[in-house]
One Martini backbone bead per residue (centre of mass of N, CA, C, O) as a GRO file, in nm:
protein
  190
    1UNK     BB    1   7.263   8.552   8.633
    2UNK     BB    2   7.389   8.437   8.894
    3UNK     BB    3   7.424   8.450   9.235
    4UNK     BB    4   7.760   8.465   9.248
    5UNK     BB    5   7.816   8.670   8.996
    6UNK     BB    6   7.681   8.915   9.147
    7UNK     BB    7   7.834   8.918   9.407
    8UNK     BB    8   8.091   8.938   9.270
    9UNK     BB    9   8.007   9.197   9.073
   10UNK     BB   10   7.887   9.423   9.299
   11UNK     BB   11   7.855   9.741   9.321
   12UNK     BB   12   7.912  10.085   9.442
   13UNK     BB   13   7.734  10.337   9.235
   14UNK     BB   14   7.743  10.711   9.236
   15UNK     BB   15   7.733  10.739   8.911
   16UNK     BB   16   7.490  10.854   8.719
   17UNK     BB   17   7.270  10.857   8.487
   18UNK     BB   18   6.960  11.078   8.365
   19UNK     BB   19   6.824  10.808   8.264
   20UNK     BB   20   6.584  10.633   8.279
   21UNK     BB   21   6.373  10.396   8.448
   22UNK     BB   22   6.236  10.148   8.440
   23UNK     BB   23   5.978  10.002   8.639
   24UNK     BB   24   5.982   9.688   8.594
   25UNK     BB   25   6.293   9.673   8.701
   26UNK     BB   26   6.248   9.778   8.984
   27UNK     BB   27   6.011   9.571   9.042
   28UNK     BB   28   6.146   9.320   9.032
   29UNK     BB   29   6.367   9.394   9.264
   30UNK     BB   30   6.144   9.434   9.483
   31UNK     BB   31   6.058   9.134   9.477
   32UNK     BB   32   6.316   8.978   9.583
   33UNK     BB   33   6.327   9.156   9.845
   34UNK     BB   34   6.066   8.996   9.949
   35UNK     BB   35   6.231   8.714   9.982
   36UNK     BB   36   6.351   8.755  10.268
   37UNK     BB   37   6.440   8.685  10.525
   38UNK     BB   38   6.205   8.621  10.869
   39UNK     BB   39   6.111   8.629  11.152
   40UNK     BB   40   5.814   8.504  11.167
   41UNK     BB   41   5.745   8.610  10.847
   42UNK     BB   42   5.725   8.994  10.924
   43UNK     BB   43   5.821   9.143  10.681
   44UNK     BB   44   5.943   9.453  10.760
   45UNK     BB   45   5.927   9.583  10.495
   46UNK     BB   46   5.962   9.908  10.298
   47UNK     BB   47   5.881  10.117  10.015
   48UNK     BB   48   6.025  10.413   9.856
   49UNK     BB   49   5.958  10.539   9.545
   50UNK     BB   50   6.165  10.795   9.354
   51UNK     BB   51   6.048  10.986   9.106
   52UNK     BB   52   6.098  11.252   8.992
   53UNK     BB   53   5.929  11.534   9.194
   54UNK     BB   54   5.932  11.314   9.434
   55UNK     BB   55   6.226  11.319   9.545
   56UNK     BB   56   6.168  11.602   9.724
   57UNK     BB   57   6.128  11.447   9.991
   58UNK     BB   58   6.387  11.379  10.047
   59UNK     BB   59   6.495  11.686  10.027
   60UNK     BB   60   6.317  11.751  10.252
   61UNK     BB   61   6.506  11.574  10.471
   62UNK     BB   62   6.769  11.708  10.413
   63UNK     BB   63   6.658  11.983  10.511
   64UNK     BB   64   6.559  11.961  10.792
   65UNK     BB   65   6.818  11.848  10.929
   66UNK     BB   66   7.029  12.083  10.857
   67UNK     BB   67   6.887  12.373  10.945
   68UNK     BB   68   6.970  12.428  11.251
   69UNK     BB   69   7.261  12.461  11.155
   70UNK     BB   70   7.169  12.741  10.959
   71UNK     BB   71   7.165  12.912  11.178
   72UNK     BB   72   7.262  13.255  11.174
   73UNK     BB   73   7.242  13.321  10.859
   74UNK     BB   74   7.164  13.430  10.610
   75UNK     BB   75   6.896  13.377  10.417
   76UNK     BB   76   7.062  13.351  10.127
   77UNK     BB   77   7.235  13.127  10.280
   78UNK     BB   78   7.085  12.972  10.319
   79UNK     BB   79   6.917  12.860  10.141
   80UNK     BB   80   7.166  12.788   9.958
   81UNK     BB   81   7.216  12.509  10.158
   82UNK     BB   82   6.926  12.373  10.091
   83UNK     BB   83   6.951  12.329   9.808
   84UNK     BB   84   7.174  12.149   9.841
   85UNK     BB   85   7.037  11.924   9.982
   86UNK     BB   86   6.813  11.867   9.803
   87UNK     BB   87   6.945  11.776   9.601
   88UNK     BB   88   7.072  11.477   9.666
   89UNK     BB   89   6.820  11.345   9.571
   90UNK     BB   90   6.903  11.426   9.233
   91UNK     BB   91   7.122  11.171   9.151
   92UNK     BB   92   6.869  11.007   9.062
   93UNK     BB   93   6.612  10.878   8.883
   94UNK     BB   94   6.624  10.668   9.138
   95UNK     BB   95   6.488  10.645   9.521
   96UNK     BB   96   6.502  10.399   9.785
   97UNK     BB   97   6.327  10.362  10.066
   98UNK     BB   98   6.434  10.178  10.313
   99UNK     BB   99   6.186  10.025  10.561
  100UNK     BB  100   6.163   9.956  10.871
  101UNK     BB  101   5.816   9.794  10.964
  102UNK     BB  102   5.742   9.669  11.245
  103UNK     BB  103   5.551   9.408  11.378
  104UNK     BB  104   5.308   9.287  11.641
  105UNK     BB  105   5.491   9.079  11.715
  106UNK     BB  106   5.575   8.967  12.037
  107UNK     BB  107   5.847   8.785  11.881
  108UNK     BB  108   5.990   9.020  11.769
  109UNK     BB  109   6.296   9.162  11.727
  110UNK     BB  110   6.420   9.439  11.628
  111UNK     BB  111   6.679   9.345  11.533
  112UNK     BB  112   6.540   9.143  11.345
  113UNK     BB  113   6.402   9.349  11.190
  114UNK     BB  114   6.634   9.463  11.065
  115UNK     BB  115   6.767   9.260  10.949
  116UNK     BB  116   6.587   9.180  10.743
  117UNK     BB  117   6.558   9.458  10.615
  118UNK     BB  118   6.860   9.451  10.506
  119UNK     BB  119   6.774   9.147  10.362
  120UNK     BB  120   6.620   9.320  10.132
  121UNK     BB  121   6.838   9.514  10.017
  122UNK     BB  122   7.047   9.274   9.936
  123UNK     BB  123   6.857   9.239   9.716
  124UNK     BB  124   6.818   9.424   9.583
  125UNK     BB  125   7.109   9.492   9.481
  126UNK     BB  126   7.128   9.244   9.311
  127UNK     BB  127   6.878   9.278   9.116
  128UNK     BB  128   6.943   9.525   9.002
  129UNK     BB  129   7.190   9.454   8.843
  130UNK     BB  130   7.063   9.208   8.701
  131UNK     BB  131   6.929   9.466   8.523
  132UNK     BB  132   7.178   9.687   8.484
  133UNK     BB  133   7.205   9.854   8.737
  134UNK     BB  134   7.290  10.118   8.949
  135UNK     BB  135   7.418  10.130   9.301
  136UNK     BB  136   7.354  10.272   9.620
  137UNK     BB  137   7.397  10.283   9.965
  138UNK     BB  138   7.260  10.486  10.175
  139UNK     BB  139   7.346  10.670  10.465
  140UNK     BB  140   7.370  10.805  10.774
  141UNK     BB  141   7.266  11.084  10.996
  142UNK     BB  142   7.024  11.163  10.843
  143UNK     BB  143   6.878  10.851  10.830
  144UNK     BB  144   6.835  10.894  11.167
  145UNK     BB  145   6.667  11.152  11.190
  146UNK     BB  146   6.372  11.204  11.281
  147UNK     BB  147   6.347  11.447  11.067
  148UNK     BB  148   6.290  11.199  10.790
  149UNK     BB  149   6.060  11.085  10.821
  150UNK     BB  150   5.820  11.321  10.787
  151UNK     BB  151   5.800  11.306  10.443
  152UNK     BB  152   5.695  10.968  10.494
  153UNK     BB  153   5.497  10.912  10.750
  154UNK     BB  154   5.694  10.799  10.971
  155UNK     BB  155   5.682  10.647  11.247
  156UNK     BB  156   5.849  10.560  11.550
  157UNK     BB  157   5.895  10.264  11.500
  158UNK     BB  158   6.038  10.324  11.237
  159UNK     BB  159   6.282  10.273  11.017
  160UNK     BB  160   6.554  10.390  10.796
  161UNK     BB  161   6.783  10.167  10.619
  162UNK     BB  162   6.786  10.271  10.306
  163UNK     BB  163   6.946  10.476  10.044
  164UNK     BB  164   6.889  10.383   9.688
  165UNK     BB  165   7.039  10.456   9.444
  166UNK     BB  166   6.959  10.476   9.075
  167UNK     BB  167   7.105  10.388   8.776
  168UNK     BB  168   7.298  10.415   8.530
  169UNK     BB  169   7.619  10.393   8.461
  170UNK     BB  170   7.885  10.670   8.485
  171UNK     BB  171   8.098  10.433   8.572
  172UNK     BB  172   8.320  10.232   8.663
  173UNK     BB  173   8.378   9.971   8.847
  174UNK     BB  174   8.520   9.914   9.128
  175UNK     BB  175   8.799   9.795   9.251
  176UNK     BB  176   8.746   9.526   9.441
  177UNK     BB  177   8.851   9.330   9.757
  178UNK     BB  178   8.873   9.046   9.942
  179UNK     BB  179   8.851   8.836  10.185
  180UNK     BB  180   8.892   8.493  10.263
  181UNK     BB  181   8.707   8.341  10.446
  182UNK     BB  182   8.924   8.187  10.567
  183UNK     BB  183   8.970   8.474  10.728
  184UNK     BB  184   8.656   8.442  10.896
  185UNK     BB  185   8.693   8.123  11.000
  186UNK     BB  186   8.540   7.843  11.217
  187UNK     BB  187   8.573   7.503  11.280
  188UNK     BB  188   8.361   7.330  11.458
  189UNK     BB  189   8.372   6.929  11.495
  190UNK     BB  190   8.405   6.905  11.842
   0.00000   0.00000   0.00000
């Protein structure tokens, strides 16, 4: 599959089948995501890869963030939205946390630290196609909670980009359209 074919056939499939995945075919999208640039090439990205039992650590961060809300519930009916938010994690048989893991130079800035670990994330996302898997690239309030940090043992500095769920696809690819670049580009010339 080329670069082109990739970019324009990939799509964000969430659900998945729960047939395991090769570690290998993980490993190889792992390699060229961490081929992404980065300003003054402090490759600012780190990944944590969940499967089988691993994953309760992600469902772990789900439960943390949601129970302040679940006060004054009964203990039974908490327990049982806990167990809702841990499920989660289990949507997929691989759940890759993305995190930008900011460098010490001291000339790189935080937003470059971030899109880089961003475009690291959109070469996993390539890749992975490109092995035959579906991903689905989640993020949303619980992925920037402090306290999703804690069960990946991530400083104050990390911050986590981006929970990609993996498994093959268990649905087609969903029909979507862009708009032509040429409706949002500017060519200035003189």
């Amino acid at each position: 599959m080329n670069v082109y074919e990739a970019i324009r056939t990939r799509r964000s499939i969430g659900r998945v089948k729960k047939d395991p995945v090769p570690r290998e075919a993980v490993e190889r999208a792992l390699e060229a995501a961490s081929w992404a640039p980065s300003h003054f090439n402090t490759q600012p990205w780190k990944f944590i890869v969940m499967t089988g039992e691993g994953r309760a650590k992600l469902g772990e961060g789900y439960a943390l963030v949601a129970a302040p809300s679940f006060e004054g519930l009964s203990a039974e009916e908490r327990e049982e939205k806990l167990a809702k938010e841990r499920a989660k994690a289990f949507r997929s048989p691989v759940v890759i946390a993305a995190v930008c893991s900011p460098s010490d130079d001291k000339r790189a800035l935080f937003a470059e630290e971030l899109a880089a670990s961003h475009a690291a994330v959109q070469n996993l996302l390539l890749a992975l196609h490109a092995e035959g898997l579906a991903a689905i690239w989640r993020s949303g309030d619980p992925m920037y909670d402090p306290a999703m940090k804690r069960p990946f043992g991530l400083s104050e500095r990390e911050q986590l980009v981006g929970l990609i769920y993996v498994g093959y696809p268990d649905m087609d690819p969903p029909n979507v359209t862009r708009k032509p670049a040429s409706d949002k580009t500017v060519w200035i010339e003189q």
